[in-house]
NULOVEX-732155 format. One record per atom (N, C-alpha, C, O): x, y, z. Coordinates in steps of 0.02 Angstrom, whole numbers, plus 50000, padded with zeros to 5 digits. Example, Ala and Ser with C-alpha at 12.3 -4.5 7.8 and 13.67 -1.06 7.14 Angstrom:
NULOVEX-732155
506604971650390506154977550390506604983550390507124983450423506424988850354506844994750357506455000250394506705005750402
***
This chain:
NULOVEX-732155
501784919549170501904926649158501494928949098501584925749046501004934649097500694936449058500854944649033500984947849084500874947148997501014952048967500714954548901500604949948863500534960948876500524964448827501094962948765500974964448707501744959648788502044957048743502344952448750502644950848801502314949548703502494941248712503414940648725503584935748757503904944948703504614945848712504654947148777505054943848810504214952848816504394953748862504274949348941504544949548996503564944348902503534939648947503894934648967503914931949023504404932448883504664927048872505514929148910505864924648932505734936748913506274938948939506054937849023506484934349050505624939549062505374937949121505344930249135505464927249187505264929349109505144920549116505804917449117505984913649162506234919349060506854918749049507154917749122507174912349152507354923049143507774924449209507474923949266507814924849316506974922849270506414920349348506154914049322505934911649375506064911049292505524903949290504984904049271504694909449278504704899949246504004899149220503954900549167504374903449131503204897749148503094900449055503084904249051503214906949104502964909148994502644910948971502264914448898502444913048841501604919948918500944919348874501144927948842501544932348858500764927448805500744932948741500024937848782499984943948774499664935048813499084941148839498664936648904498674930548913498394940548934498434939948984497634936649013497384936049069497404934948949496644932448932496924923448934496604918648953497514923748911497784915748919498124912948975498254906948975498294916749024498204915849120497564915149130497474909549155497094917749123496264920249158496044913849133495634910549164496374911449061496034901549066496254897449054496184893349009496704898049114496944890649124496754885449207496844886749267496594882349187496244878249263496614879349299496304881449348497504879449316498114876749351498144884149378498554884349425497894889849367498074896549398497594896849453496994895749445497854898249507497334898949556497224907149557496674909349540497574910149571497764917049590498164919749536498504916149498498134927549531498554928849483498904938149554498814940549610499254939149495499574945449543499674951549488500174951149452499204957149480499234962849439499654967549463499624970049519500214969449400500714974749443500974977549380501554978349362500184979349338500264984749283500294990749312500394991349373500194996449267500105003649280499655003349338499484997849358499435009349369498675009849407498185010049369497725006249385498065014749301497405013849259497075009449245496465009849237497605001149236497464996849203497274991549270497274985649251497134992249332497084987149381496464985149383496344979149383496004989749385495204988249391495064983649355495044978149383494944983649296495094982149218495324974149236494874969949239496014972049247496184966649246496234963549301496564958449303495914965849360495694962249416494954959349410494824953249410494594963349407494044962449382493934955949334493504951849350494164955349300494334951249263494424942749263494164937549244495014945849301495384938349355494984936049384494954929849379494444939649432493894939849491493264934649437493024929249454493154937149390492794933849356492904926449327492524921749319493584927349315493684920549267493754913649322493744907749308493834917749405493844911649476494434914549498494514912249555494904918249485495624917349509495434921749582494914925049584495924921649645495804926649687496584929249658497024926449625496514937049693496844942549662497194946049711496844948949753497984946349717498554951149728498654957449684498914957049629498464962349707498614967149657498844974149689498604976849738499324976249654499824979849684499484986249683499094988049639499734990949762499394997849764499715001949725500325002049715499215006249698498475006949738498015003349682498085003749620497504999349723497114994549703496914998249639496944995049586496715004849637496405009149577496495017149607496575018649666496445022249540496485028749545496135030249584496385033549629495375028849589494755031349619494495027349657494565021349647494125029749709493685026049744493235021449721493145015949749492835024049651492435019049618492615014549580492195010449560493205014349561493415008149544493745003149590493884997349574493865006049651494185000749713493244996449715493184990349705492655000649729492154998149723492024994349682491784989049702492164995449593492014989749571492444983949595492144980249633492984982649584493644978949619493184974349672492974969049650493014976349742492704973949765491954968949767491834963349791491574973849732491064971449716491044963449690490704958449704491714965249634491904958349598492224953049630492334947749601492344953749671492664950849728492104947549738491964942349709491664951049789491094947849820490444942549785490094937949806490504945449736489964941749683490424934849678490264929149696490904936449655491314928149606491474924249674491584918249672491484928049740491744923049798492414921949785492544916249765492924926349792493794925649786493994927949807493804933649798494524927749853494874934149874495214938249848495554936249801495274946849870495904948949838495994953349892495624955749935496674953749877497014957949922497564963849891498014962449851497424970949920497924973949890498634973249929498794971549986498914974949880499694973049883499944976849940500134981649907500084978349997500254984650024500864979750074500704977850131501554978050045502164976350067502104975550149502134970350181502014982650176502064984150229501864983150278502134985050329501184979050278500604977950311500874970250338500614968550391501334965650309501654961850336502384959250364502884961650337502464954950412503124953250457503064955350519502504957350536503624955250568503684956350615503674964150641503584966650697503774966250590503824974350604503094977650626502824980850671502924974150547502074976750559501654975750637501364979450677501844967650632501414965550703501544969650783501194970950831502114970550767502554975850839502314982150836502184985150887502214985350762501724992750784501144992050805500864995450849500814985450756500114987150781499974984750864499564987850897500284980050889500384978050968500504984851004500084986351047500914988150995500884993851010500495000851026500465004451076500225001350961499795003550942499195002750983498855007850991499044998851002498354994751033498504994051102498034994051141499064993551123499264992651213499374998151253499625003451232499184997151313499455003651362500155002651373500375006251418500644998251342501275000051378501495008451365502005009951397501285012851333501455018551304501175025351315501425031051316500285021851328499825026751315499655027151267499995023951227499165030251244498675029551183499195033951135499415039151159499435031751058499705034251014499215041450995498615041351007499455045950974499135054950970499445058050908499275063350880499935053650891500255058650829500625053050783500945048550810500575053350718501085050450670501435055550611501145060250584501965053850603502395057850564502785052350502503345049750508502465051850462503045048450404502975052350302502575055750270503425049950294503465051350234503765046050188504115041350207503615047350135504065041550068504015047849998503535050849974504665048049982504625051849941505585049249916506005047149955505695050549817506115049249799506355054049750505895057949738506905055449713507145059349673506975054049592507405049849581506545054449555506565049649507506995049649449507045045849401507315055549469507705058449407507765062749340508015068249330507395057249288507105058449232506395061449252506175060149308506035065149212505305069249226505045064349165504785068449127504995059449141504685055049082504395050949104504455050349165504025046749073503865038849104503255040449145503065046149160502875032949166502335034449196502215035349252501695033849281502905039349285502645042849358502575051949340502575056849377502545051349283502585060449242501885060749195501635066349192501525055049158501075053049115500345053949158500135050249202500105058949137499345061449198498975058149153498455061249148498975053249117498545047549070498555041349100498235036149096499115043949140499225033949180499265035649250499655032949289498735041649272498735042549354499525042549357499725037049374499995046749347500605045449371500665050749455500215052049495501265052249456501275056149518501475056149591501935052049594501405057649629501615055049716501335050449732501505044649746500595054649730499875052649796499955044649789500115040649833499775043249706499645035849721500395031149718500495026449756500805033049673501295031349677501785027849754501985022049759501855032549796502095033049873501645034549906501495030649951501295040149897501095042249956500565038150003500485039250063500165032549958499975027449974500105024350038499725022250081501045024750033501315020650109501165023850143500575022450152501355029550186501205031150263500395032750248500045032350298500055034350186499355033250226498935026650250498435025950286499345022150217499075014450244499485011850300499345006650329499985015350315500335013650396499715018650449499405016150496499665024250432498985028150476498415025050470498065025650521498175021850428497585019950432497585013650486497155013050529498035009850478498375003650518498345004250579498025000450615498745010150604498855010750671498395014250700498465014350761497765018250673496985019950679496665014150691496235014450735496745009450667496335003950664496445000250735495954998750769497204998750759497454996250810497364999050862497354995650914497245007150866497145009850933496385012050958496155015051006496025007550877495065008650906495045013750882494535016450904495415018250836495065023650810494845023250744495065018850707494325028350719494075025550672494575027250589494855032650582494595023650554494825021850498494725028450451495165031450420494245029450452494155035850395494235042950419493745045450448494745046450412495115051150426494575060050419494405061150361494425063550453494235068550449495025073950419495535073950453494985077250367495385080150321495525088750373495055092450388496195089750389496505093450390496655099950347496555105950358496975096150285497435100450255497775095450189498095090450203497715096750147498025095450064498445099450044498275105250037499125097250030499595102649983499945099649946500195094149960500025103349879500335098549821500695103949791500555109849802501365100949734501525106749706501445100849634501535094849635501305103949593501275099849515501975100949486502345105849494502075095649451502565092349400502535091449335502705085649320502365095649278502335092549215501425088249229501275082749207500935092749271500285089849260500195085949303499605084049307500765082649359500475078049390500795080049456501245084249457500495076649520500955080549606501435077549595501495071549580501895081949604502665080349614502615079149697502685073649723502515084549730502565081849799501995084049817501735088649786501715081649867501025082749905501205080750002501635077550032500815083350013500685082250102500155082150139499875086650107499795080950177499295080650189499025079650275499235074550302498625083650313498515082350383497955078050386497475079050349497965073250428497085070850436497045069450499497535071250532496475066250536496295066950602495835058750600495265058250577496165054150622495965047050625495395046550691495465041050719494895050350720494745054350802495265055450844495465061250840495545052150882496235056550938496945055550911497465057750936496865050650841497555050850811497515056250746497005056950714498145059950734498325062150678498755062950642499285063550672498795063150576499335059750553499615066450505499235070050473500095066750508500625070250448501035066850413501545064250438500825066350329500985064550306501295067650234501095073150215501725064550199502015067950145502455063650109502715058650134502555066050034502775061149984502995063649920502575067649899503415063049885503595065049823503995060949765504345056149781503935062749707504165059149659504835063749634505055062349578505095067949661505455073449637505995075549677506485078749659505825073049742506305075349795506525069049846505955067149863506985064749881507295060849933506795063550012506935069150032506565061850029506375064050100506475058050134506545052550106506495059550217506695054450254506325048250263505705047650268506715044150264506355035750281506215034850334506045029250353506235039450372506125037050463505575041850485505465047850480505205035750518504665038850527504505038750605504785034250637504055043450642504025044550716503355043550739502925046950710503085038250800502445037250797502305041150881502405038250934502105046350874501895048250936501615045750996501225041550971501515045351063501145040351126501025046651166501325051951158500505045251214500435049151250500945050551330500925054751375501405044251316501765044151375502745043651352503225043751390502735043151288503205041551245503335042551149502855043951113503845041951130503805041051064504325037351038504895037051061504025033550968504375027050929504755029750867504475032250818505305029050875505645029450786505595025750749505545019950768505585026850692505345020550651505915020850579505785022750523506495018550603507255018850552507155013850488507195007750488506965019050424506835014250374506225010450383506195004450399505775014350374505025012350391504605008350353504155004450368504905010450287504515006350213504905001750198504804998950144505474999550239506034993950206506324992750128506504997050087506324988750125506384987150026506074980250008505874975650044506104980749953505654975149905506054967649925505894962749891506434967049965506764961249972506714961050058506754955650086506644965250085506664965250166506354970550210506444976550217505844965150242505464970650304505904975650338506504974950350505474981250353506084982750426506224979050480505944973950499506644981750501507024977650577507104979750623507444976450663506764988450649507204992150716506534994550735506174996550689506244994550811505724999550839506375004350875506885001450891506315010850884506675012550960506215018150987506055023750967506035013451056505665017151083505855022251142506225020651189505525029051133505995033151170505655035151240505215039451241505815032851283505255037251348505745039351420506205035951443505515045151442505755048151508506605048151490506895045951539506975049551448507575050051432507875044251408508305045351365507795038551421508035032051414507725028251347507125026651343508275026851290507785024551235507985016351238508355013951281507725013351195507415005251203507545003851121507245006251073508094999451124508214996151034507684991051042507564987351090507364991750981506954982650963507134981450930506974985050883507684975150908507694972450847507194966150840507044962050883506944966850762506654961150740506834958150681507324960050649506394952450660506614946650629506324950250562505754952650567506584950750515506334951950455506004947850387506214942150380505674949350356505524943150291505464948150219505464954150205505414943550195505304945150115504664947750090504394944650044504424952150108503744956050103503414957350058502984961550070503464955250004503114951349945502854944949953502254943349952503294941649961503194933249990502724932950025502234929350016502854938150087502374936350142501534938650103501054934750106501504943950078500894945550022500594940050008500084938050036501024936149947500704929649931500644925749982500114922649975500834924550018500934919050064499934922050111499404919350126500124925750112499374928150141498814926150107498384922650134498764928950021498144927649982498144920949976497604918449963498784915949985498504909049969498234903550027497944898150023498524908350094498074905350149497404907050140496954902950150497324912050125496504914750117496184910650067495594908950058496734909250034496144904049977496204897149997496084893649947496324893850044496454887450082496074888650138495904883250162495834893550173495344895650230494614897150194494094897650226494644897850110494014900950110493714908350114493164910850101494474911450146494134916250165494184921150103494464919150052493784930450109493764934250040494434939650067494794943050031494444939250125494904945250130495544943050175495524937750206496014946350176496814944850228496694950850280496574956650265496754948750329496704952050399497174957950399497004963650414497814956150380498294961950375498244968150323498614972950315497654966350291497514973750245496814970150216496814966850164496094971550268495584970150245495224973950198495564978250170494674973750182494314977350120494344985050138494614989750108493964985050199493794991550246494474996250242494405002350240494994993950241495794998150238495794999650170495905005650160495674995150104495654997450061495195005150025495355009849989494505002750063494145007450042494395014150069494435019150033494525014050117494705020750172495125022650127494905026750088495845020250119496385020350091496175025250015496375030849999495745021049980495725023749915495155031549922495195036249883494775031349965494505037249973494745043049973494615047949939495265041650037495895048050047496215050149988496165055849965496585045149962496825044449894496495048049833496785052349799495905046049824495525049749761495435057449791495605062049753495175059149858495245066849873495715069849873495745075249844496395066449915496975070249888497115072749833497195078649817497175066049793497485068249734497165074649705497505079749697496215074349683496025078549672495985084649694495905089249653496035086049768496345090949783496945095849749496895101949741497555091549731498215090849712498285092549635498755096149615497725089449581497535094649521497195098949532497355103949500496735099649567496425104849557496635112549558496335117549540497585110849603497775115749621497595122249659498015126649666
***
């Protein structure tokens, strides 16, 4: 465990296991670290991935990889030069849940998917802290809104459409300087997605994936930090269809991904390759800027 302060590493360590270090230059050299996992602010990811990438480690690092597009680029770049993998963190992109949309997604049992509808948005309470701090990228976009645009990009990807979204429509309302809530239309070619997210307000967890012959509910779509989702229900010609599935620990499964990749050799994890990232952070840096610019 590495940290900016040595109490707070040693309190982390305390109650989960392991050492730990006073800064985070004394992970980056030690032979015995293979991988490390960044899940500072967003400002600070480029910065200490980059980093990691250099010193040999391959890299977990929690979304969004970076504020801007050009620093997901550097991110990458560093990647590719040092030969390591990294992967951004995106929970969702693994388990059984995931694999059942994108099967879906990609099959004629349905007809070609035409519409997505999700949201992630929370009441944070307090207006302080660094989802309020426009110094630390605080805000929706990257904060949440991240999830349903990396479930659209996903299920673009699965049905052969292309990844990088032709832009609709941007709407944001500001918070103390930063989007409190934002929404956004895009057009994946015959998929499109509506999406929306806030740091200020509860919106629904269930999300609806449109078909051309049917449509999927998606109950508790983003799960929680301890458990995938577990329910498809698919609805067609009046008659709907429970799926239950097997759930996992979707963090776990994260790591469990970057360290096959570093036992295969390989630079990237299939379930959220580079190409998702970049897309991902593109949208991301226009939104948002959209979203100050007011």
């Amino acid at each position: 465990m590495g940290s900016t302060s040595v109490d707070r590493a040693g309190a982390f360590a305390a109650e989960h296991g392991g050492a730990a270090f006073g800064t985070y230059d004394e992970i980056l050299a030690r032979d015995d670290v293979d991988a490390v996992y960044v899940g500072t602010v967003h400002t600070t990811h480029a910065d200490l991935a980059v980093r990691a990438l250099e010193a040999g480690k391959a890299v977990l690092c929690e979304k969004p990889a970076s504020p801007t597009l050009d620093e997901v680029e550097r991110i990458l770049f560093a990647a590719e030069r040092a030969q390591r993998p990294f992967l951004e963190a995106f929970k969702t992109r693994f388990g059984p849940f995931a694999d059942a949309l994108r099967e879906l997604a990609g099959g004629a049992e349905l007809g070609a998917p035409v519409r997505f509808e999700g949201a992630f948005g929370f009441d944070a309470g307090t207006r302080e802290g660094r989802l309020f701090d426009p110094s630390l990228a605080g805000g929706a976009i990257l904060d949440v809104g991240c999830y349903p645009l990396a479930l659209a990009i996903d299920l673009a990807a699965a049905a052969g459409q292309p990844i990088d979204p032709d832009y609709r429509s941007f709407e944001a309302e500001l918070v103390d300087g930063v989007d409190g809530t934002a929404s956004a239309e895009l057009a994946f070619g015959d998929l499109t997605a509506a999406i929306a997210t806030s740091v200020v307000e509860n919106l629904s967890d269930t999300g609806i994936l449109h078909f051309a012959d049917a449509e999927v509910v998606l109950p508790n779509v983003w799960g929680s930090r301890t458990q995938s989702p577990s329910q498809l229900i698919v609805r067609r010609g009046g008659a709907e269809r429970v799926i239950d599935l097997p759930v996992v620990q979707p963090m776990g499964a994260e790591a469990d991904a970057l360290s096959l990749a570093i036992a295969e050799g390989r630079l990237e994890v299939p379930e959220m390759p580079w190409s998702h990232t970049r897309a991902a952070a593109r949208v991301l840096t226009d939104w948002r800027a959209a979203a100050l610019a007011g």
